[in-house]
C-alpha positions as CSV (number, residue, x, y, z in Angstrom):
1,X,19.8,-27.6,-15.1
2,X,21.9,-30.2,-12.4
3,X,19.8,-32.8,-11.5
4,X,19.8,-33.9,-7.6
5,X,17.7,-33.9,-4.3
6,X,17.8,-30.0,-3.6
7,X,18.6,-30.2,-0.2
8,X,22.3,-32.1,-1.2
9,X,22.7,-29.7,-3.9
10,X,22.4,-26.9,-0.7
11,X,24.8,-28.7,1.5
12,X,27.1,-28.5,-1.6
13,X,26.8,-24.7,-1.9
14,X,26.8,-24.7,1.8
15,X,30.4,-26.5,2.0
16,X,32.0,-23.0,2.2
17,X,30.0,-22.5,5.6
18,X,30.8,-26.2,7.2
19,X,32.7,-25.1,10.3
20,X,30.2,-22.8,11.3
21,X,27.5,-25.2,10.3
22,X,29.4,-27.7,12.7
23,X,29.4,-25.0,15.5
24,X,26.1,-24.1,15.4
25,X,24.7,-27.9,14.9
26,X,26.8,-29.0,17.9
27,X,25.5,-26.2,20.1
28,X,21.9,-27.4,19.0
29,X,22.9,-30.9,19.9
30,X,24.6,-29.9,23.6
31,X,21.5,-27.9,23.9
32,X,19.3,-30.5,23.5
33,X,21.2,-33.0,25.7
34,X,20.9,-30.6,28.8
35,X,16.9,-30.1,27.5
36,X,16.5,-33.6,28.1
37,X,18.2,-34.2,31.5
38,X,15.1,-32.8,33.7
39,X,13.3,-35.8,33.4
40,X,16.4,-37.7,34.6
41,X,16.2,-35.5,37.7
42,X,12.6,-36.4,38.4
43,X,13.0,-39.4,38.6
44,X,16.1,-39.1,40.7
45,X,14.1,-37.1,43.5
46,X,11.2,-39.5,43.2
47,X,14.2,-42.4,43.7
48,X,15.6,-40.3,46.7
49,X,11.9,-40.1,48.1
50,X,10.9,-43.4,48.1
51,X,14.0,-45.3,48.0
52,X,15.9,-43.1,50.5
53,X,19.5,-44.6,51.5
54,X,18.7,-47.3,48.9
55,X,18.1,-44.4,46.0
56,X,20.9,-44.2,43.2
57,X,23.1,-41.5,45.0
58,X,22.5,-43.6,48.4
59,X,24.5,-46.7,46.7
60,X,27.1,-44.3,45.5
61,X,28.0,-43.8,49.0
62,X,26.2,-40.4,50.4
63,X,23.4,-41.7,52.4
64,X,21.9,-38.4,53.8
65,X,19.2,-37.6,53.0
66,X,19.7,-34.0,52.8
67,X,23.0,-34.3,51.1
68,X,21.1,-36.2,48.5
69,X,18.7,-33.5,48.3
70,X,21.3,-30.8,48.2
71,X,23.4,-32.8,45.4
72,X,19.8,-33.3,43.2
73,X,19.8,-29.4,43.8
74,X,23.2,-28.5,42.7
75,X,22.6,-30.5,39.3
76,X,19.3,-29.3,38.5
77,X,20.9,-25.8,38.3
78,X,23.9,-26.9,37.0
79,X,21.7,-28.4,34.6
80,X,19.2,-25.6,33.8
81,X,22.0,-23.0,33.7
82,X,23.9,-25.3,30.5
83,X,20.6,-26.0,28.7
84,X,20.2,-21.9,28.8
85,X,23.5,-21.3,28.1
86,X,23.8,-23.8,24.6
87,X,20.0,-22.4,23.9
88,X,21.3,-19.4,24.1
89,X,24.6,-20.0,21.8
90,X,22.7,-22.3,19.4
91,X,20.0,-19.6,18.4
92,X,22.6,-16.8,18.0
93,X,24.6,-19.1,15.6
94,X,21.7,-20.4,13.4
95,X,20.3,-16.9,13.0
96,X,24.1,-15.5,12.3
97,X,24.5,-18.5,9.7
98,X,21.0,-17.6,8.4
99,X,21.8,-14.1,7.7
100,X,25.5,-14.5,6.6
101,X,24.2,-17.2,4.1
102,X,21.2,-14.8,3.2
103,X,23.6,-12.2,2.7
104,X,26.6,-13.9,0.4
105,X,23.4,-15.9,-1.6
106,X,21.3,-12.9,-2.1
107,X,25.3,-11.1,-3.5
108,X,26.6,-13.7,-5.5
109,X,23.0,-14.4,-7.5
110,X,22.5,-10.7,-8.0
111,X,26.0,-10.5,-9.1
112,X,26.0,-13.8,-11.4
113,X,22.4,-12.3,-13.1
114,X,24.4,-8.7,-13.6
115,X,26.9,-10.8,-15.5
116,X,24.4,-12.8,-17.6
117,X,24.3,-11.7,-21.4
118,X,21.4,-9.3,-22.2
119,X,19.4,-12.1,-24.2
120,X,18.9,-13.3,-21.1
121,X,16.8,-10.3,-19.5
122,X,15.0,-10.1,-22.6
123,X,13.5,-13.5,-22.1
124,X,13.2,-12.8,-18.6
125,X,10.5,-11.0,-16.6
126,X,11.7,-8.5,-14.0
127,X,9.2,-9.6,-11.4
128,X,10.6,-13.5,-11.4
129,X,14.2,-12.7,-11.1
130,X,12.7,-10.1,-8.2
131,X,11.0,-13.2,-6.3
132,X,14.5,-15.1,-6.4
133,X,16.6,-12.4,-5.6
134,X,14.5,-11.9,-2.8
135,X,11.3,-13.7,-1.6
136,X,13.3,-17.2,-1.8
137,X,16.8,-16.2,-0.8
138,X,14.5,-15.0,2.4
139,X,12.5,-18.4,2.4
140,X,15.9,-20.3,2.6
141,X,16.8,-17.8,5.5
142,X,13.9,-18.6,7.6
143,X,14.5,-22.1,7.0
144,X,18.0,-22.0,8.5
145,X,17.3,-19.8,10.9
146,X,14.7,-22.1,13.0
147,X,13.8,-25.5,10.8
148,X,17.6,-26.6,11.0
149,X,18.3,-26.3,14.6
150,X,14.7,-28.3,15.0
151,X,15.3,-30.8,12.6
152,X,19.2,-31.4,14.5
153,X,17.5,-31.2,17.9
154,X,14.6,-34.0,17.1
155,X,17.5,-36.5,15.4
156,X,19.3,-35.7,18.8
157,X,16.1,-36.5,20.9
158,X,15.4,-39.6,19.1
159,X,19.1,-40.8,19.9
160,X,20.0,-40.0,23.3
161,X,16.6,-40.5,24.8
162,X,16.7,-43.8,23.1
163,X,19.5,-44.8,24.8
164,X,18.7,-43.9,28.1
165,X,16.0,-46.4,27.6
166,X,17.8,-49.0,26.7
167,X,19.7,-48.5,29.8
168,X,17.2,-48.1,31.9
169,X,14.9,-50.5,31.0
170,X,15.9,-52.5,27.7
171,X,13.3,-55.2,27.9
172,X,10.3,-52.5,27.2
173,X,12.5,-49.5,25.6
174,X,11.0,-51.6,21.9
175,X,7.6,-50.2,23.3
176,X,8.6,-46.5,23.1
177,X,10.1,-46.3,19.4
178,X,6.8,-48.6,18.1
179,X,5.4,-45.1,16.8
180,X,8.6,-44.4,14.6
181,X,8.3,-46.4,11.7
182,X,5.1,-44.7,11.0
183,X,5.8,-41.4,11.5
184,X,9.1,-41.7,9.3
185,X,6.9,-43.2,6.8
186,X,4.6,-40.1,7.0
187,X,6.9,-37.6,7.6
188,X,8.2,-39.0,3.6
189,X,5.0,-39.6,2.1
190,X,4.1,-35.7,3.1
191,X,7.2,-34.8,2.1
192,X,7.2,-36.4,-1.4
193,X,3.5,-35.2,-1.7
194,X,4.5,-31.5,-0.2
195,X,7.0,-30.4,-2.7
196,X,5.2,-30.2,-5.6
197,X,2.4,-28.1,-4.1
198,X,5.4,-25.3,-2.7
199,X,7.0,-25.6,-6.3
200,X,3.5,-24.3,-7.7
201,X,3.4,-21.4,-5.0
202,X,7.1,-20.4,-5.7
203,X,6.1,-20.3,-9.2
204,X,3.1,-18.1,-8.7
205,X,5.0,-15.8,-6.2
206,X,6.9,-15.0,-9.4
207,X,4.0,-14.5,-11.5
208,X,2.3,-11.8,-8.7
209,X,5.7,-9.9,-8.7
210,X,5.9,-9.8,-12.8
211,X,2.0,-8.0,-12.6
212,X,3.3,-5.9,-9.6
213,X,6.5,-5.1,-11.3
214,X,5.1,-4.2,-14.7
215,X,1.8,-2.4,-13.3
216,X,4.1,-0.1,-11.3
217,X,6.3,0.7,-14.0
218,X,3.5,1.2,-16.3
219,X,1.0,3.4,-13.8
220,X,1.5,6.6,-15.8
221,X,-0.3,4.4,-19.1
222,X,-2.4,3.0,-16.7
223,X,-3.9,6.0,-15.5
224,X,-4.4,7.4,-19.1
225,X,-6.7,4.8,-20.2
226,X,-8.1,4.6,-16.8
227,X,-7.5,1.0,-16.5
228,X,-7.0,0.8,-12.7
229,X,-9.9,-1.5,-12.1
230,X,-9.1,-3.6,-15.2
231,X,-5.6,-3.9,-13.5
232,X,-6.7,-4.5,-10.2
233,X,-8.9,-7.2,-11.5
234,X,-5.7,-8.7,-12.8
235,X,-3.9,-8.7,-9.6
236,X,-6.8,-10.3,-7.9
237,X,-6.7,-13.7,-10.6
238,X,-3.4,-14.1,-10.2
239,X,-3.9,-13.4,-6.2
240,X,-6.2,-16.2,-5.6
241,X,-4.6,-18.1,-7.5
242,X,-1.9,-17.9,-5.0
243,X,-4.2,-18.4,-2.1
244,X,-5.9,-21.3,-3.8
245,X,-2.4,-23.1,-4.2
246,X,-1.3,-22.2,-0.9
247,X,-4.8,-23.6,0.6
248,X,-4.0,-27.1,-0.8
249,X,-0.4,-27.1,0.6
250,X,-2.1,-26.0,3.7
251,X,-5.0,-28.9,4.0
252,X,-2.4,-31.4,3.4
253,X,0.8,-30.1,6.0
254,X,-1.7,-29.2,8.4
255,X,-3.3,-32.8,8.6
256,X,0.9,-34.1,9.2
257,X,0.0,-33.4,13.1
258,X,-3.0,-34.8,14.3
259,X,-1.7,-37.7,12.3
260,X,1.4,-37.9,14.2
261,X,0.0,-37.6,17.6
262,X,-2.2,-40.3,16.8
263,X,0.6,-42.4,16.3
264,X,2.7,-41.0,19.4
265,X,-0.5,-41.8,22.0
266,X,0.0,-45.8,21.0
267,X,3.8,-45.4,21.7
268,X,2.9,-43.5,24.7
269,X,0.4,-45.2,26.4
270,X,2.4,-49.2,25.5
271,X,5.3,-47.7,27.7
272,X,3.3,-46.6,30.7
273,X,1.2,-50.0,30.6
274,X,4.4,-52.1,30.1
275,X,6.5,-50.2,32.0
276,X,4.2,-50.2,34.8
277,X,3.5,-54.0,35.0
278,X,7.4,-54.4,35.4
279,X,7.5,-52.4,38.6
280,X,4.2,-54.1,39.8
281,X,6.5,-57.3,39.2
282,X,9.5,-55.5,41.0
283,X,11.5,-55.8,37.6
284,X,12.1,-51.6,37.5
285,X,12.3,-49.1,40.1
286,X,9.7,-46.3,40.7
287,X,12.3,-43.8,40.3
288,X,13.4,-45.6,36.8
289,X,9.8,-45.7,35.2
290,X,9.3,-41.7,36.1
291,X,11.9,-41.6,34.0
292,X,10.3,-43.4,31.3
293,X,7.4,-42.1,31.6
294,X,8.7,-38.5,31.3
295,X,11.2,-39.6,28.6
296,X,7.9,-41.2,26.8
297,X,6.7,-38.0,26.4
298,X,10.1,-36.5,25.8
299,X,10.9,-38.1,22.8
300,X,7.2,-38.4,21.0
301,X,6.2,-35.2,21.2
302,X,8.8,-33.0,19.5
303,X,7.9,-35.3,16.5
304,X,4.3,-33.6,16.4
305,X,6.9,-30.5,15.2
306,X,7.7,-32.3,12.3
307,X,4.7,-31.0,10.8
308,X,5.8,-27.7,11.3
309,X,9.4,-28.2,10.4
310,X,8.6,-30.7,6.9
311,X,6.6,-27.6,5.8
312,X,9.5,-25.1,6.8
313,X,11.4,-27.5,5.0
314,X,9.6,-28.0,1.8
315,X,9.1,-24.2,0.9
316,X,12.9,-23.8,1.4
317,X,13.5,-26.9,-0.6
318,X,11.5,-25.3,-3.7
319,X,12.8,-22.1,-3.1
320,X,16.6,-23.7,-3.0
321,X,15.9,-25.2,-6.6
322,X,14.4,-21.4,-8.2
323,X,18.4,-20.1,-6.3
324,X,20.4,-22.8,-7.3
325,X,19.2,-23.2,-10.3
326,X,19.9,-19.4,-11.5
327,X,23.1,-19.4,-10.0
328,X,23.6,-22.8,-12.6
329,X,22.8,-20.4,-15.8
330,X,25.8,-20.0,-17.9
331,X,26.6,-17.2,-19.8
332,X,27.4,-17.7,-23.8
333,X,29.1,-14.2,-23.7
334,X,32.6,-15.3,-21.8
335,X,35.2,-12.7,-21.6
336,X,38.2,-13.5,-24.2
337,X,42.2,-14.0,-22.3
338,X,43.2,-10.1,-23.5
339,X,43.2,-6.6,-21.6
340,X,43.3,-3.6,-23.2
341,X,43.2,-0.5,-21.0
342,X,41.5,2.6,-21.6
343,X,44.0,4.6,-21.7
344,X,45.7,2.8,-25.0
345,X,42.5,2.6,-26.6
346,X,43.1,4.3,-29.8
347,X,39.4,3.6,-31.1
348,X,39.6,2.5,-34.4
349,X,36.6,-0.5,-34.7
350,X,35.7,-2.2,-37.7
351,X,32.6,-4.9,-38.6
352,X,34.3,-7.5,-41.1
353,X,31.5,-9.4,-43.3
354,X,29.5,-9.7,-40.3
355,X,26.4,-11.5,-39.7
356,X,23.9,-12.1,-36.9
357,X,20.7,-13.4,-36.3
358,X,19.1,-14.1,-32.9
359,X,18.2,-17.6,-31.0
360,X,14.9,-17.7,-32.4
361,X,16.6,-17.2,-36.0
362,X,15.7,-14.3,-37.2
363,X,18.2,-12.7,-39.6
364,X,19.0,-9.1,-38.6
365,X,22.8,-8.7,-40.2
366,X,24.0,-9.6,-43.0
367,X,27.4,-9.6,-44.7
368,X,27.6,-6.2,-43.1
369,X,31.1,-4.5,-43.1
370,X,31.9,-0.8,-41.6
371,X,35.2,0.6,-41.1
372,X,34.8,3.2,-38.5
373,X,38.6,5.1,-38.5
374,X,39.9,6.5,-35.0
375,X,39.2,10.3,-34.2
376,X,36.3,9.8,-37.0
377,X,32.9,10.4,-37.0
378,X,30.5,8.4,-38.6
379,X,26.8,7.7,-39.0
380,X,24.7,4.8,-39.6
381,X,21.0,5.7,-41.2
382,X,18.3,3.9,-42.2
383,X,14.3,2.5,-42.2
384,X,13.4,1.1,-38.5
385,X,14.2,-2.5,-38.5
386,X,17.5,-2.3,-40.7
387,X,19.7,-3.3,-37.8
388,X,20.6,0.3,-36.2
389,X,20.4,-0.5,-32.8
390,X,21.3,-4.2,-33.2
391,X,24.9,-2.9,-34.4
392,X,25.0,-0.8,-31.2
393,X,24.3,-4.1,-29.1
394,X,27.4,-5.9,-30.8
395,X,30.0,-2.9,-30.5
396,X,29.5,-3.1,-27.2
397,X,29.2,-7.3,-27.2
398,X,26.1,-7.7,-25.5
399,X,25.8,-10.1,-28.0
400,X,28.0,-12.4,-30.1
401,X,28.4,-12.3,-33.8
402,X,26.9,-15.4,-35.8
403,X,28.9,-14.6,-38.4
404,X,32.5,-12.5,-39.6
405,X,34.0,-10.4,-36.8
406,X,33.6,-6.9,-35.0
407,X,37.1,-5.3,-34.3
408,X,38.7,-3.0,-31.8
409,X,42.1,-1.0,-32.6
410,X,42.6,-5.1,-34.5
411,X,41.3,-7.2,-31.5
412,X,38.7,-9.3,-31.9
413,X,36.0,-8.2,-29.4
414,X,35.6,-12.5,-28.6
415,X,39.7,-11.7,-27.4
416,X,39.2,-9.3,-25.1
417,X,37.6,-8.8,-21.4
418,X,33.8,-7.2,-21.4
419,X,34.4,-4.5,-19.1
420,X,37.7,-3.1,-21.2
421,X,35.4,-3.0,-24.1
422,X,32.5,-0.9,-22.0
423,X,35.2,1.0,-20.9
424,X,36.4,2.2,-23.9
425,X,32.9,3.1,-25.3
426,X,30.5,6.0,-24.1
427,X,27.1,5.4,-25.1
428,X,24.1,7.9,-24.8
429,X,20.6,5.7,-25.8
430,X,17.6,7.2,-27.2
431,X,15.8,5.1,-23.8
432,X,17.7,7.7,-21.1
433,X,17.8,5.5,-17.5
434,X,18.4,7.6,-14.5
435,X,18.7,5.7,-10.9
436,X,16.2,6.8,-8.0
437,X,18.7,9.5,-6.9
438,X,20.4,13.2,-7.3
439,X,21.4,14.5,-10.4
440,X,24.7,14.5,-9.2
441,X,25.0,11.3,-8.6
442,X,22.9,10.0,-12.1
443,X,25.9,12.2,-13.5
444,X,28.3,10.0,-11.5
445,X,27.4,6.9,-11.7
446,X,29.9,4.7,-11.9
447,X,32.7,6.8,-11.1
448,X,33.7,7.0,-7.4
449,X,35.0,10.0,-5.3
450,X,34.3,12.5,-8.7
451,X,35.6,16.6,-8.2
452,X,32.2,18.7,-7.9
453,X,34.0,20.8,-10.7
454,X,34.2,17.5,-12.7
455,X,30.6,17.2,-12.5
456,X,29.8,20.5,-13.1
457,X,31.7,21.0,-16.1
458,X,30.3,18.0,-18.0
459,X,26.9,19.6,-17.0
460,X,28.0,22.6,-18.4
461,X,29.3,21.2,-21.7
462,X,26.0,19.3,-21.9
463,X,24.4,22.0,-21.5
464,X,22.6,20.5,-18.6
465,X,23.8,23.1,-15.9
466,X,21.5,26.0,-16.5
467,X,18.3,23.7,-16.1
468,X,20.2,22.2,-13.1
469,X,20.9,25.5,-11.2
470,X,16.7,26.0,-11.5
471,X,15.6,22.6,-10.3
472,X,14.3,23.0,-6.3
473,X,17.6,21.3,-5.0
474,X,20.1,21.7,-8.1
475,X,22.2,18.9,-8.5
476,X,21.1,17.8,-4.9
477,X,17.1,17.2,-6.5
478,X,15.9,13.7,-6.5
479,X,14.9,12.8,-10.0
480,X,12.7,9.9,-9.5
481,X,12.2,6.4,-10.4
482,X,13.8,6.3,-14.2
483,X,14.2,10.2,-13.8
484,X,10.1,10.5,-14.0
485,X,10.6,14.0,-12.2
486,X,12.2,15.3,-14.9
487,X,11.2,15.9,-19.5
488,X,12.8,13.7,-21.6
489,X,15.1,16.5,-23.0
490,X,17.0,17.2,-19.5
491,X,16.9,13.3,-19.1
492,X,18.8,13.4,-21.9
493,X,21.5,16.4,-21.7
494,X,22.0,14.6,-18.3
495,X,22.9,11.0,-20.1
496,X,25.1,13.3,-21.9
497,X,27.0,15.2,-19.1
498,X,27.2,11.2,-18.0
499,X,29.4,10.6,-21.3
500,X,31.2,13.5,-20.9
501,X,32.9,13.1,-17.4
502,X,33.3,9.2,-18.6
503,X,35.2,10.8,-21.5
504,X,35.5,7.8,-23.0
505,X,37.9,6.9,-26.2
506,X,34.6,5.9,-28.5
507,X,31.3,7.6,-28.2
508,X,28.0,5.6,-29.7
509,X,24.9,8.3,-29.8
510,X,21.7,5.8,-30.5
511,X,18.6,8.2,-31.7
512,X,20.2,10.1,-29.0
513,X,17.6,13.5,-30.2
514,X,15.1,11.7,-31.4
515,X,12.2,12.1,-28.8
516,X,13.3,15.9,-27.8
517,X,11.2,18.7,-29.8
518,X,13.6,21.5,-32.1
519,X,14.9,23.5,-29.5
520,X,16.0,20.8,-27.1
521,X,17.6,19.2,-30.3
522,X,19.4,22.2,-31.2
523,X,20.8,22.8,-27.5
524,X,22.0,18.5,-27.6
525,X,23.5,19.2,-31.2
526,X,25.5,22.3,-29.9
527,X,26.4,20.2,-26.9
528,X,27.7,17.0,-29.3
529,X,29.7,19.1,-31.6
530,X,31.9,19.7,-28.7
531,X,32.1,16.0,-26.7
532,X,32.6,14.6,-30.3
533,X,36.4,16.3,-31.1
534,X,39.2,13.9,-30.1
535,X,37.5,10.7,-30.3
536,X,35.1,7.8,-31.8
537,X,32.1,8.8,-32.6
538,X,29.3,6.3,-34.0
539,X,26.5,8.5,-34.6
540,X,22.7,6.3,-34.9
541,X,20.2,8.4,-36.0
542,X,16.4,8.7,-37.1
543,X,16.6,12.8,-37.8
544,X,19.0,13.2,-41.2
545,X,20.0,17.0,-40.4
546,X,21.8,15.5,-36.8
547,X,24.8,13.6,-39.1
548,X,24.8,15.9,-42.1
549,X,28.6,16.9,-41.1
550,X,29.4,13.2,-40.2
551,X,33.1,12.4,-41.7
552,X,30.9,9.1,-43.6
553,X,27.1,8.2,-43.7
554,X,26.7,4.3,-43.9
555,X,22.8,3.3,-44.8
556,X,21.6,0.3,-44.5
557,X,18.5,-1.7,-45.1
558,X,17.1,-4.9,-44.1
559,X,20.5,-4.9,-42.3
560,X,23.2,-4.5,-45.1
561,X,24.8,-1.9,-46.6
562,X,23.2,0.2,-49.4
563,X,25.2,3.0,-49.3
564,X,28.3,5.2,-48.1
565,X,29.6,8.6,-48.5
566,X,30.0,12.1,-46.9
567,X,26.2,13.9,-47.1
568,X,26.3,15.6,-50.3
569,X,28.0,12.6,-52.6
570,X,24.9,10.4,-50.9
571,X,22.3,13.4,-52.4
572,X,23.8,13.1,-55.4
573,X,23.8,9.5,-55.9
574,X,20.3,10.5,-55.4
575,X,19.3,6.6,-53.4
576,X,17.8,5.7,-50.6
577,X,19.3,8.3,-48.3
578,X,18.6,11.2,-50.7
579,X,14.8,9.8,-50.7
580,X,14.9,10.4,-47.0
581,X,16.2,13.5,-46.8
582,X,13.4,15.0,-49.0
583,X,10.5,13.3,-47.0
584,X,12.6,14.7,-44.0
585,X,13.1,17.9,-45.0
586,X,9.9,17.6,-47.1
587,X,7.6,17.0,-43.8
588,X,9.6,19.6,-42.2
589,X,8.3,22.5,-44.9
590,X,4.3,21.2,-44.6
591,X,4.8,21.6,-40.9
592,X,6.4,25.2,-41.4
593,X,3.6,26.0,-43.6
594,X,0.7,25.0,-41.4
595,X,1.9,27.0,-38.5
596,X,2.1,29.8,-40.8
């Protein structure tokens, strides 16, 4: 991860945004100018008042009194309506900035994750990359929308209103800025001591939306061993440990005021003693020390927001980190300098010696090699844990090879761009996902501005339509979160009609019957047989009698090769996959005979 301060690594990212960042800090800075003035203008009518001809605007030539009046009049609007005005501007330009940064952060990070390789999500917890994505990219937004325009408007308090002092009265203006050092040294001491304490909430944000995230996708195993209260119980730990962390954050930013005010009043009341023994001495005018007095206050008490801003501040600080800091993860699958377009895809692919193991080193390929022809249909059989679904995850690159190479129509899959390679390949998974949405559009997904008749023909061909025409809406019903509304067979013709209208060059079908009873298995197999001719097929299965006409059977175990052949030469050689096929076909006679 990049080291630095995480506020300079946000003004980096921020560099695109300068200009506006410019606009909208100047307009905070002309807004607090003309926020400031009303004092000045105090102490102007309490010159004109007392003073009279001899007031400020009577030694600049207009001596009556009226006219003096009329002129302190003129500028006190003139001075209001600007301060509104650049209020105004500033606020609609910090909460536009705010949003458009909100908006491009919360795009690009969800755009960098999609990209990320799939080892990635399997380390990571659904609920964590949730709190980034969203409870921090909205933390940073909240920040920018009110704690920058604060933070610009105090630095510009501090400066001008210092310098009207020093005009005014230089001798005592020392008296007024005796508070700073100390509250700068606060403001950094709470600041230092602040940012662990919202790191440790940020963390624990992500930990509540992990338990939310994987109760609510688990509520239907939830409810079947009546866990609710076990779960709620769950939710409550990890709640209060939330509160508990945000309760120390709390006792320590909300002691940063009273603090701070203590330090102001000693500021405060040195100017009005000092500053009043000068005009008892006839060193400063009436009029002038109004005007400190006023400005006294002025320029002290917006500090007693630094409380509020530093803790603003600090949760967008940690939550910058969590952003910048997934944006900063680099993907180890990088797409290789070559194109290959679908449409010359021929779909011949080929695992030379290959070998793979993943990060924590566990050994899952070995010296594997398949030649999968183009137009072919193969299969690829064995035990759980002999690599089946592995070799599905490296035809389609999700991960690298460790060892050897996986081939495409003679490209290296390392050569060639990710998205021509999921292009080219169709894949229908045992674990069907469906989108919250219609069936049309979980048919369409991916595909923009599809024919109805497109969509109802790969229905048909799936034999998906007929279920389709029945459900309440037809291809206009809402099928849930993941599809829930729906059994696991039409979850799966519909993955199929997906395939179809992708009519992709290479199809891979992972245990794609395997959870659907006889009859939905028969109506998938009838289904295949026809979205198989013309193209690729790489057939993974559990269930024997769905690649008994596959053009070659590749077995494997412990993740090399065993054995090859058509069905009947493997039978005969009378191996592994023949000792399958009789506890197969075996278990299917026992369960024949007990119905009977």
């Amino acid at each position: 991860m990049p080291d630095g301060h995480p506020f300079a690594r946000l003004l980096n990212y921020a560099s695109v945004y300068k200009r506006r960042v410019a606009l909208a800090s100047l307009y905070s800075v002309l807004g607090k100018v003309f926020d400031i003035m009303p004092p000045v203008l105090i102490g102007m009518a309490v010159d004109i008042v007392v003073e009279q001809q001899n007031s400020l605007l009577g030694r600049m030539g207009v001596t009556d009194l009226t006219h003096q009046l009329l002129i302190l009049g003129a500028l006190t609007l003139l001075i209001w309506i600007l301060e509104s005005l650049f209020e105004y501007i500033q606020r609609v330009y910090w909460r536009n900035l705010a949003q458009s940064m909100q908006h491009d952060l919360r795009v690009e990070a969800y755009d960098h994750v999609q990209h990320l390789e799939l080892a990635y999500f399997e380390d990571q917890s659904t609920g964590g990359l949730m709190a980034v994505l969203n409870d921090d990219i909205n933390q940073l937004e909240r920040f920018l929308d009110i704690g920058a325009s604060d933070i610009i408007q105090i630095l510009t308090t501090v400066v001008v209103i210092g310098g009207i002092f020093v005009f005014i009265a230089p001798s005592v203006a020392w008296l007024a800025v005796l508070p700073m050092p100390l509250i700068l040294w606060g403001s950094l001491k709470f600041q230092r001591l602040l940012a662990p304490l919202y790191t440790a909430v940020r963390e624990q944000v992500s930990a509540i939306n992990h338990q939310l995230s994987n109760t609510l996708s688990g509520i239907a195993t939830i409810k079947s061993f009546t866990a609710e209260d076990f779960e709620a119980d769950r939710l409550r730990r990890e709640s209060n440990e939330y509160l508990e962390r945000n309760r120390r954050a709390i006792r320590y930013s909300s002691a940063f005021t009273p603090l701070i005010r203590m330090a102001i009043v000693t500021g405060f009341v040195a100017i009005t003693v000092a500053g009043g023994q000068l005009v008892f001495e006839g060193q400063l005018e009436i009029g002038a020390y109004s005007v400190l007095i006023f400005m006294t206050q002025r320029l002290l008490w917006p500090l007693t927001k630094l409380g509020e801003t530093f803790d603003q501040y600090q949760r967008a600080m940690a939550s910058t980190v969590r952003i910048l800091d997934l944006l900063n993860i680099g993907s180890t699958i990088l797409d290789g300098p070559s194109a290959l377009p679908r449409e010359t895809v021929k779909g011949h692919m080929w695992l030379d010696t290959v070998d793979f193991a993943y990060s924590d080193g566990r050994a899952v390929i070995r010296q594997l090699s398949l030649d999968v022809p183009a137009g072919d249909t193969v299969a690829i059989v064995g035990a759980t844990g002999a690599g089946k679904s592995t070799i599905v995850k490296l035809l389609l690159r999700y991960y690298d090879v460790t060892g050897g190479r996986v081939l495409l129509d003679g490209f290296d899959l390392r050569e060639l761009k990710q998205k021509d390679i999921r292009n080219a390949i169709g894949l229908v998974s045992q674990d069907v996902f469906l989108f919250h949405g219609s069936v049309r559009e979980n048919i369409a997904y991916g595909l923009t501005q599809v024919p109805e008749r497109a969509i109802v023909a790969a229905a048909k061909i799936a034999e998906a339509h007929a279920f389709i025409s029945e459900l309440p809406d037809g291809y206009d019903t809402i099928v849930g979160e993941r599809g829930q509304k729906l059994s696991g067979g039409q979850r799966q013709r519909i993955s199929i009609a997906r395939a179809v209208l992708k009519d992709p060059p290479i199809l891979i079908l992972d245990e794609a019957t395997s959870s659907v009873d006889n009859e939905t298995e028969a109506a998938i197999q009838r289904s295949l047989e026809r979205i198989v001719v013309g193209r690729t097929t790489i057939m993974i299965a559990h269930r024997l009698s769905t690649v008994r006409n596959a053009d070659m059977i590749f077995v494997l175990q412990n993740g090399a090769l065993l054995e090859s052949g058509a069905h009947d030469a493997l039978l005969q050689q009378n191996g592994l996959y023949a000792a399958l096929w009789r506890v197969q076909t075996g278990e299917r006679r026992l369960a024949a005979a007990a119905a009977v």
